[in-house]
KEVOTOR-673712 format. One record per residue (C-alpha): residue number from 1; residue in one letter; x, y, z. Coordinates in Angstrom, 3 decimals, decimal comma. Layout:
SITE   seq   type         xx         yy         zz
SITE   NUM      A          X          Y          Z
...
% end
This chain:
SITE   seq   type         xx         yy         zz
SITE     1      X    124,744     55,517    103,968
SITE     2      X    124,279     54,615    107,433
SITE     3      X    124,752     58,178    108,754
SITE     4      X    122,049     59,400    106,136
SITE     5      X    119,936     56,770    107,727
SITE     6      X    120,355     57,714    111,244
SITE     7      X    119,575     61,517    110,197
SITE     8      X    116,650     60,392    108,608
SITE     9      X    115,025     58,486    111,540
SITE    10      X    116,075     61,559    113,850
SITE    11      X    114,303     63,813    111,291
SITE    12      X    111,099     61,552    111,130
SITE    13      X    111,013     61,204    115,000
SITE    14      X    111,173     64,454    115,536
SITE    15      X    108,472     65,655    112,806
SITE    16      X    106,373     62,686    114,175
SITE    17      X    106,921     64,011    117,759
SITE    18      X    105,952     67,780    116,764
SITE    19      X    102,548     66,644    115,303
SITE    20      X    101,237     64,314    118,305
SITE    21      X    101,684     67,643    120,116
SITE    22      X     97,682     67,645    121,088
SITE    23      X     95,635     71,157    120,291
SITE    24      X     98,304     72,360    118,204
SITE    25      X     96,801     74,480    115,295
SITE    26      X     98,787     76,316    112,959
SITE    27      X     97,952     80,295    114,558
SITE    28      X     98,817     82,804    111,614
SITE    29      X    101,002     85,596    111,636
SITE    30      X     99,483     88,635    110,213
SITE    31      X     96,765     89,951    113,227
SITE    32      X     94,456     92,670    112,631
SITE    33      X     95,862     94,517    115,698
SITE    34      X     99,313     93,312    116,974
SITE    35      X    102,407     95,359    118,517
SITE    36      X    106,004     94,836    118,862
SITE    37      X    108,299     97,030    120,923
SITE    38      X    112,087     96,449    120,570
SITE    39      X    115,377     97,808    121,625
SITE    40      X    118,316     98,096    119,969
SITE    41      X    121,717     98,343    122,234
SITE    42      X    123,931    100,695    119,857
SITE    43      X    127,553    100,845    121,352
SITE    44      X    128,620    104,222    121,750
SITE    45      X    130,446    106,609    124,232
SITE    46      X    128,799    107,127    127,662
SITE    47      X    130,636    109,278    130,015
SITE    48      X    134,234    109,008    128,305
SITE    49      X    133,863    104,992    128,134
SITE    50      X    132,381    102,665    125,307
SITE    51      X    128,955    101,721    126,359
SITE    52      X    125,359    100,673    125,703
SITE    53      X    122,856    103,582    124,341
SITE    54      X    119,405    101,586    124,668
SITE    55      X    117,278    102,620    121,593
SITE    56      X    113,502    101,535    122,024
SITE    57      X    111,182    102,078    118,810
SITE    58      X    108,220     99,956    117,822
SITE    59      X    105,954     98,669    114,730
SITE    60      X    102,280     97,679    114,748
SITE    61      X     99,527     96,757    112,272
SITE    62      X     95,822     98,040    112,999
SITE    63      X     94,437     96,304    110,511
SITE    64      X     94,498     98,372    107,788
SITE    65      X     95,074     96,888    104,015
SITE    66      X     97,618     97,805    101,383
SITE    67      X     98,591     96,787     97,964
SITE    68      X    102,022     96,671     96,995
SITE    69      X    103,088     94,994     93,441
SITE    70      X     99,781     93,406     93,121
SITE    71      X     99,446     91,690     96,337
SITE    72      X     97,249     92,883     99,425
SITE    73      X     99,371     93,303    102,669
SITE    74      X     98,042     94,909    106,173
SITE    75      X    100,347     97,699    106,962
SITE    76      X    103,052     97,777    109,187
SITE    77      X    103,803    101,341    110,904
SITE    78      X    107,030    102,360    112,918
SITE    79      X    107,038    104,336    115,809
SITE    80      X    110,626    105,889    116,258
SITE    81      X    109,029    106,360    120,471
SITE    82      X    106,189    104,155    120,719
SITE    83      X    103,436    106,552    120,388
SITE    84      X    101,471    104,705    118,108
SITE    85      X     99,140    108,190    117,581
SITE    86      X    103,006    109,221    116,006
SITE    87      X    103,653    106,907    113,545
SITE    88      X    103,985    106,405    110,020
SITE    89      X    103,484    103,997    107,056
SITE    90      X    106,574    101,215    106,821
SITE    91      X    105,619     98,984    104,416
SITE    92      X    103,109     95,870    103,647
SITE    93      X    103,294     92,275    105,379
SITE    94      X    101,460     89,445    104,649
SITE    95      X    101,385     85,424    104,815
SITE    96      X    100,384     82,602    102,282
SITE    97      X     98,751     79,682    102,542
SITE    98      X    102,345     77,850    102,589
SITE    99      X    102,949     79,773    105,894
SITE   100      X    105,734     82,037    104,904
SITE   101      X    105,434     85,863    105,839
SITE   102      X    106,623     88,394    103,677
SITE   103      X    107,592     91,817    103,878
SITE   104      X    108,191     94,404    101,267
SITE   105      X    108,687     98,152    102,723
SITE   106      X    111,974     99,749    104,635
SITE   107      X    114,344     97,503    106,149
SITE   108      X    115,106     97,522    109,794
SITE   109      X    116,155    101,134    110,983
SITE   110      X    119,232     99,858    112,880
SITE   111      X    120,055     97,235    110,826
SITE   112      X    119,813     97,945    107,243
SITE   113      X    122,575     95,852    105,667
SITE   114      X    120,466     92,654    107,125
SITE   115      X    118,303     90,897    104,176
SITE   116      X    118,265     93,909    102,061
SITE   117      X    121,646     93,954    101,403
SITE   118      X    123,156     97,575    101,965
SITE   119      X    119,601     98,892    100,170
SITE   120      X    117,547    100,500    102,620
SITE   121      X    114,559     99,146    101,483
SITE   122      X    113,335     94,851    102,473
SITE   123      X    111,584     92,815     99,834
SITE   124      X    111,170     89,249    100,042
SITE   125      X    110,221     86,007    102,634
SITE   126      X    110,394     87,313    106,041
SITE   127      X    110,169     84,002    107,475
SITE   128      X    108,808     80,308    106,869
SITE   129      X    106,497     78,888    109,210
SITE   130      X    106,277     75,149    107,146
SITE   131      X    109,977     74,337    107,953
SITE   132      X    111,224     71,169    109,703
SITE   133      X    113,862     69,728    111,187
SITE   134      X    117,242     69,511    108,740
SITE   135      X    115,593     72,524    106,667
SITE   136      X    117,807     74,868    105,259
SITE   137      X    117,288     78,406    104,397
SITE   138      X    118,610     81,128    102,952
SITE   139      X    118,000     84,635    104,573
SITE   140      X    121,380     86,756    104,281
SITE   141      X    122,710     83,597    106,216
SITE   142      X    122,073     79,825    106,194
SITE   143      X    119,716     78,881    108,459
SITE   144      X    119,677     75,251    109,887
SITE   145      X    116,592     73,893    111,283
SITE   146      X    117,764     71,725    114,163
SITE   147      X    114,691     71,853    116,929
SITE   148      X    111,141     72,512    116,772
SITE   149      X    108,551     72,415    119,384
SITE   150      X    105,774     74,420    120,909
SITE   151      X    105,021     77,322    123,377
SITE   152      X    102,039     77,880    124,714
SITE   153      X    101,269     82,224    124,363
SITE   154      X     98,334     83,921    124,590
SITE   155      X     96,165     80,898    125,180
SITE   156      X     97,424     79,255    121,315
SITE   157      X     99,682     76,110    121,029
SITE   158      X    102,711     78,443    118,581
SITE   159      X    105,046     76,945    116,755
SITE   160      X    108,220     77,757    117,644
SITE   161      X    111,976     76,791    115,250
SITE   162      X    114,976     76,822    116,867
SITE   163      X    118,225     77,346    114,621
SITE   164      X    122,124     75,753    114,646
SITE   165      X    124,007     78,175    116,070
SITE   166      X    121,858     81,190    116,320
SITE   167      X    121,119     82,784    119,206
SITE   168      X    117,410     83,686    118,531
SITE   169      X    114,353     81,713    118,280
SITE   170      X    111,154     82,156    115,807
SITE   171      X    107,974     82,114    117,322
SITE   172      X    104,810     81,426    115,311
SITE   173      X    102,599     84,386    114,832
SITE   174      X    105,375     86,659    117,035
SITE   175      X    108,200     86,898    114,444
SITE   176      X    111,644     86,636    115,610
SITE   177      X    113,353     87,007    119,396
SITE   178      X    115,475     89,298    117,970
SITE   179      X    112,893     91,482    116,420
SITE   180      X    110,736     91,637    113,668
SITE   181      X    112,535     92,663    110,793
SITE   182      X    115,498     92,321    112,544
SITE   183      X    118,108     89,586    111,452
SITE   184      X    121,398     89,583    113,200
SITE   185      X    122,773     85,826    112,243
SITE   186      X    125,291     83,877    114,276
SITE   187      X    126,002     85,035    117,904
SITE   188      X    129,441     86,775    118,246
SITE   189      X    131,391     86,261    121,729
SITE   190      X    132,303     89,772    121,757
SITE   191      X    132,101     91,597    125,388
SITE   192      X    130,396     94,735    123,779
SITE   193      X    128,154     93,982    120,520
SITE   194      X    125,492     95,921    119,305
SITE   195      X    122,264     93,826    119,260
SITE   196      X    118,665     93,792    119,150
SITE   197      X    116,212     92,485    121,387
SITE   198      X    111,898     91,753    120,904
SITE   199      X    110,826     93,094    123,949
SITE   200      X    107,290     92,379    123,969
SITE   201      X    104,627     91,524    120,883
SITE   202      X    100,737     92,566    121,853
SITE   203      X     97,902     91,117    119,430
SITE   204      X     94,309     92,569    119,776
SITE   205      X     95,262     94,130    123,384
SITE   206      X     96,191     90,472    124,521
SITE   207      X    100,128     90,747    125,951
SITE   208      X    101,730     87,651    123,994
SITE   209      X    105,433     87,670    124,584
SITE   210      X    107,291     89,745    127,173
SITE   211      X    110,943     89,565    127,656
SITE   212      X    111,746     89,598    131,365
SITE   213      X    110,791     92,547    133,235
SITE   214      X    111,215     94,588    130,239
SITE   215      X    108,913     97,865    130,198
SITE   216      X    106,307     96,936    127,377
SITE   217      X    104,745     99,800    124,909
SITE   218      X    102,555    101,012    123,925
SITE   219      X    101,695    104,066    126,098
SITE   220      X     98,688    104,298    124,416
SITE   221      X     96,324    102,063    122,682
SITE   222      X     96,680    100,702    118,857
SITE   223      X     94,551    102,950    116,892
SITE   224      X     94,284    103,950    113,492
SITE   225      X     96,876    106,829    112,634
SITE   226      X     95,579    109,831    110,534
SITE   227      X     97,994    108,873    107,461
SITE   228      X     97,313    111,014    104,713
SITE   229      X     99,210    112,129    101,892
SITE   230      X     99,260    116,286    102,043
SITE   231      X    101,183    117,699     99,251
SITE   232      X    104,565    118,426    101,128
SITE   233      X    107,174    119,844     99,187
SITE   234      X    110,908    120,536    100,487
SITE   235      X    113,484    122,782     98,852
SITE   236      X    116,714    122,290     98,358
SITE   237      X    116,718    118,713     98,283
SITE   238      X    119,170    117,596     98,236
SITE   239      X    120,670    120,026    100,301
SITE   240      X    123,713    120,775    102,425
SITE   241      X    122,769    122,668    105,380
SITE   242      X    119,149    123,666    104,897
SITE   243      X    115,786    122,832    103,772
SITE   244      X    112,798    124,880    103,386
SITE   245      X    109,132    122,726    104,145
SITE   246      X    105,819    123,758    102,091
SITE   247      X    103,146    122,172    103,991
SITE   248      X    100,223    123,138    101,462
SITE   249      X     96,236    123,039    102,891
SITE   250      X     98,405    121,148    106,389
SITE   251      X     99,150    122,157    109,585
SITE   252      X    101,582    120,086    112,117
SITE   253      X    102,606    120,430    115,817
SITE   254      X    105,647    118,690    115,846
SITE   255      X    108,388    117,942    113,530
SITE   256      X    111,333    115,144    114,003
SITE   257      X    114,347    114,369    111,809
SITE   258      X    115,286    110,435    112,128
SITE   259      X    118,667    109,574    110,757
SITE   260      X    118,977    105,713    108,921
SITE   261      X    119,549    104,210    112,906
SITE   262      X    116,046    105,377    113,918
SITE   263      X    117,640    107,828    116,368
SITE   264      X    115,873    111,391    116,340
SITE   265      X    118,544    113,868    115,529
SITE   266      X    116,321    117,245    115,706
SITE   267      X    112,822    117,803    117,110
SITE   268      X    110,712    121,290    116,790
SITE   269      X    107,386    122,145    117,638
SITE   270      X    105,442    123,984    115,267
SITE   271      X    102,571    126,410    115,069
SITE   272      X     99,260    125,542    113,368
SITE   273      X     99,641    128,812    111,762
SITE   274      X    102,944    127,881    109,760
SITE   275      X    102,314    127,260    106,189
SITE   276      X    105,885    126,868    106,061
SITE   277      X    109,122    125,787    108,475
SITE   278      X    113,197    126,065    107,467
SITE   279      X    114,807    123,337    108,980
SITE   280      X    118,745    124,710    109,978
SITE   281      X    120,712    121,301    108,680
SITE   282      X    124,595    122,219    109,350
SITE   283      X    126,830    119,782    111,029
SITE   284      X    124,572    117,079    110,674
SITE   285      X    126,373    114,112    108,894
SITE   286      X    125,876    113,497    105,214
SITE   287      X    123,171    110,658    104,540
SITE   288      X    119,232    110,375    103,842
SITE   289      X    116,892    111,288    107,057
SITE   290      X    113,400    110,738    107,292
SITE   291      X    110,944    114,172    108,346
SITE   292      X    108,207    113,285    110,425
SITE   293      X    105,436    115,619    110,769
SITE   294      X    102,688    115,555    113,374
SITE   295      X     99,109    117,201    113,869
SITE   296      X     95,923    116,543    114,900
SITE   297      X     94,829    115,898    111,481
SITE   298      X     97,482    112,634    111,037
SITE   299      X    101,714    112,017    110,362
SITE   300      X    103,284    112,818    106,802
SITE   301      X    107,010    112,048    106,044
SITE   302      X    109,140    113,614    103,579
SITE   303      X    112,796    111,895    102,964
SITE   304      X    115,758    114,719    103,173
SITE   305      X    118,868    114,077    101,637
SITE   306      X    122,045    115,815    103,005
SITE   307      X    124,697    116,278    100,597
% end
């Protein structure tokens, strides 16, 4: 009884101390125009050894709406190189008036068992803005609420939640220090782990968070990509070492094939004359890619599955 007691007083200092903070005003998390560039440290071999390959990709809303099983989201877009010109649609994210984000759409790209559970696809509370100290939550993990306090970003008071043994923070209206979809629980104390890192997060052209010296995307600015829906139909598919592209009334430039990691596995340029392409598949690994198509006109996708 006495040790519930103590934790309670803790618990009610510590709220009480969090809301004397002066100016602070909940900031919300869904912008009209915000950015987040990230880098993912796969292990792999580098020059005979086991090593870091540094994987940079990005997301960003531009304000643009979305309704996905009945509720209206801005859209999130992934860039697989930070060109945010060459991007395409990821999913829907949105916050209620409790203060919990959620995200339905395709789960991280390097980190797909996280959240969704082996299913390549997220749905569900992203993260939960109202918590306090002692909270528990559930998000693949238990998550411990044992710290809050504020940051000052981008001229805003944020509210930032520390967790028991985690090695990442949240960061209101930023998402998480390890990225934004990404969710890597506990810390490990192994030499070489693969991990993923927020480098910077960019709201209405305004740099809010920047890890270190880290180089920041975008390259160019946020802008509104050309996402439209041309009938694109590919044949065999599944396949096992080739697939044939119909691009209808389209044309594209470029073409990239991104493998489940978010690492580009093929790249061709195209001709604005082709009303077709054959993509040569053999001696890639088995597994779902996504095609990414590029003209002036906008970005399609078309999911290939290799048999």
């Amino acid at each position: 009884m006495k040790k519930f007691l103590i934790t309670l007083a803790v618990l009610a200092i510590a709220i009480k101390s969090f809301a004397q903070q002066q100016n602070y005003q909940p900031v919300p998390f869904v912008q009209q125009k915000t950015f987040w560039c990230e880098k993912y440290d796969s292990v792999g071999v580098v020059n005979g050894s086991l090593g870091y390959i540094p994987l940079r990709y990005a997301y960003f809303t531009n304000g643009e709406d979305t309704v996905m099983d009945g509720i209206n989201c801005k859209k999130l877009f992934y860039s697989p190189n930070g060109d945010t010109s060459n991007s395409y649609f990821y999913g829907g994210i949105y916050e209620d008036s409790a203060r919990r984000v959620y995200y339905n759409g395709l789960a991280s790209p390097h980190n797909p068992d996280d959240i969704s559970y082996g299913s390549p696809y997220m749905y569900g509370l992203l993260y939960d803005f109202s918590l306090d100290v002692g909270d528990t939550l559930l998000l693949d993990d238990y998550l411990l609420v044992n710290r809050i306090d504020t940051i000052e970003m981008g001229g805003l008071l944020r509210k930032r939640i520390y967790f028991e043994s985690m090695g990442f923070t949240w960061i209101e209206g930023v998402g998480s220090t390890d990225g934004l979809l990404f969710f890597g629980g506990e810390r490990s104390n192994c030499e070489l782990c693969s991990w993923n890192y927020l480098l910077c997060n960019i709201q209405n052209d305004s740099l809010i968070y920047h890890l270190g010296n880290s180089n920041c995307f975008p390259t160019n600015s946020i802008k509104s990509p050309q996402n439209w829906n041309p009938l694109i139909i590919a044949y065999p598919n599944p396949t096992k070492d080739r697939v044939t592209l119909e691009f209808g009334e389209a044309r594209f430039q470029t073409l990239w094939l991104v493998n489940t990691a978010g690492a580009t596995v093929l790249e061709t340029t195209l001709t604005d004359q082709e009303p077709q392409h054959t993509l040569q598949l053999k001696g890639l690994p088995a597994g779902t890619y996504s095609c990414i198509l590029s003209g002036k006109d906008g970005t399609a996708t078309e999911k290939i599955v290799i048999e």
